[in-house]
Each structure stands twice: as C-alpha cells, then as structure tokens.
C-alpha positions in Angstrom: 0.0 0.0 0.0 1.1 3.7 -1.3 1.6 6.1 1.7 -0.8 8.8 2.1 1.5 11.7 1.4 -0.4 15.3 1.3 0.9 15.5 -2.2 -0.5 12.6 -3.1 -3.8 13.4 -1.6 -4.1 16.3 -3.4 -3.4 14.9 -6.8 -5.8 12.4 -6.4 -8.5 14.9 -4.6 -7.7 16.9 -8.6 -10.6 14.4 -9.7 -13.1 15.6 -7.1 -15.5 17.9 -8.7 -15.7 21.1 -6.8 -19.4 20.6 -5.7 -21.4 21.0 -2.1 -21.9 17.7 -2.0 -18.6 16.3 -2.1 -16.7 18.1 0.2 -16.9 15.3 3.1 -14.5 12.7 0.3 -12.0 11.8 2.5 -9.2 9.4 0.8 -8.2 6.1 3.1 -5.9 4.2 0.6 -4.5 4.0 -2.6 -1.8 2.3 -4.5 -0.6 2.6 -8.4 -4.0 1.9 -10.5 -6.6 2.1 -7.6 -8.0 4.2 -4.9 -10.4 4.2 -1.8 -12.1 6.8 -0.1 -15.4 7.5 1.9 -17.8 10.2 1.8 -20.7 10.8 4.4 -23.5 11.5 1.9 -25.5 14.2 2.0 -29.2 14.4 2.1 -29.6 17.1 -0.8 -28.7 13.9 -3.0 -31.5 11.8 -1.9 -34.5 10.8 -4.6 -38.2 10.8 -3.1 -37.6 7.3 -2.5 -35.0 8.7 0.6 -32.8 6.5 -1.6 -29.3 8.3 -2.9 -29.7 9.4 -6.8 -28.2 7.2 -9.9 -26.7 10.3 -11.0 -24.9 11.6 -7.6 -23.6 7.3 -7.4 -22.5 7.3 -10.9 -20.5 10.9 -10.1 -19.0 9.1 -7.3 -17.5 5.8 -9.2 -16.3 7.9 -12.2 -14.2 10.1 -9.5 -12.7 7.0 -7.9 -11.9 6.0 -11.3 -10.2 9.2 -12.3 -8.1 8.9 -8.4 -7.1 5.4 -9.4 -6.1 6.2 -12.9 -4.1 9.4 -11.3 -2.6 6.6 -8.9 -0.6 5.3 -12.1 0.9 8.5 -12.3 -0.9 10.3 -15.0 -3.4 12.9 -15.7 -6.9 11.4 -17.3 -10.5 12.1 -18.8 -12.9 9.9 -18.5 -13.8 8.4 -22.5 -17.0 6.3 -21.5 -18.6 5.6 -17.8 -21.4 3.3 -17.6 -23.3 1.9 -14.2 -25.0 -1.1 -13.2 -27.1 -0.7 -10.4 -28.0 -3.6 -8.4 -29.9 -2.2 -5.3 -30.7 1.1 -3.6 -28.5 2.7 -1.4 -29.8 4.7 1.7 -28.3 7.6 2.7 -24.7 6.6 4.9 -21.5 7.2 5.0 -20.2 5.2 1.6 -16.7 3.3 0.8 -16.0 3.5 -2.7 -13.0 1.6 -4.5 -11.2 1.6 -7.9 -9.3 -0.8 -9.2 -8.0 -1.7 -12.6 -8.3 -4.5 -15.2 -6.4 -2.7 -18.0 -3.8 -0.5 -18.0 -2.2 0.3 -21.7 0.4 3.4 -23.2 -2.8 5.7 -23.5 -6.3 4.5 -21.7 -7.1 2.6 -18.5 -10.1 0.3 -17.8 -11.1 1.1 -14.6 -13.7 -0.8 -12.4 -15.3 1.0 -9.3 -17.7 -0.1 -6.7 -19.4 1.2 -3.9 
C-alpha cells in the first residue's frame, strides 16, 4: 500500500469535482492503478424514494476511477462511464474503491464499486 503523502492526496483529490456535496471525500488508501475513499453523503442527493440518486452514485464511481487512474501517475479524462445498479443505497456514509483490469500506453479500464 502507497503512503498517504499530502501530495498525493491532493493529486488524487484533482478528480473531485468542486461541488457541495462532495466536500466530506476523505481518501483512506491508494496504491498505483486504484484508490479508496469515503464520503458521508449528504441528504440534498437523496431521490423521493430517501434512496441516494443514480446520477450523484454514478459521479461518485467515475471520481474513484479518475483517483485510481491518477494513482498510475498520470493525468486522465474519462472516455466512457457506464453503471449497473444492483440495489438502492440509503443515505450513509459510503466506501467507494477503484481498481483496474487494463492499463495500456494511453487508456485505462477502470472498475469501481461502492
């Protein structure tokens, strides 16, 4: 496992939107090619089910994609995102992890999971 340095933090931290919402992300590991951090979420991001929005989760995975991409070293976009939701999530505090199945000269495949 990488150590936490501030620098690194803040590289990674690069991927974080700068939104409201996500100013609780609080990174607790990374490594090259992956990442792990938890965020209390808010309840401005709920649905009227009380169940946290598709849009806010996706949002989430694609940033600990970006972190663990960044953990290789190297800036990054995001090409393509696409989520598979398997069951509501109430409103917690949330672990979210990256890690990668492909990493090639000029694109990553990243998978990340809540």
């Amino acid at each position: 496992m990488t150590t936490l340095t501030p620098e690194l933090i803040a590289g990674l931290m690069n991927n974080v939107p700068a939104q409201k919402e996500l100013e609780s992300i609080r990174v607790t590991a990374s490594e090259p090619g992956s990442a792990r951090y938890e965020i209390d979420v808010p309840a401005s991001v709920l649905n009227y089910h009380g169940r946290i929005h598709g849009g806010f989760v996706s949002t989430l995975l694609e940033i600990a994609a970006g972190m663990a991409t960044y953990a290789y070293g190297v800036s990054n976009v995001a090409l393509a995102c696409s989520t598979n939701f398997i069951r509501a999530v109430s409103n917690q505090r949330l672990s979210v992890e990256a890690r990668p199945s492909h990493k090639g000269r000029a694109t990553a495949v990243v998978h990340a999971t809540i």
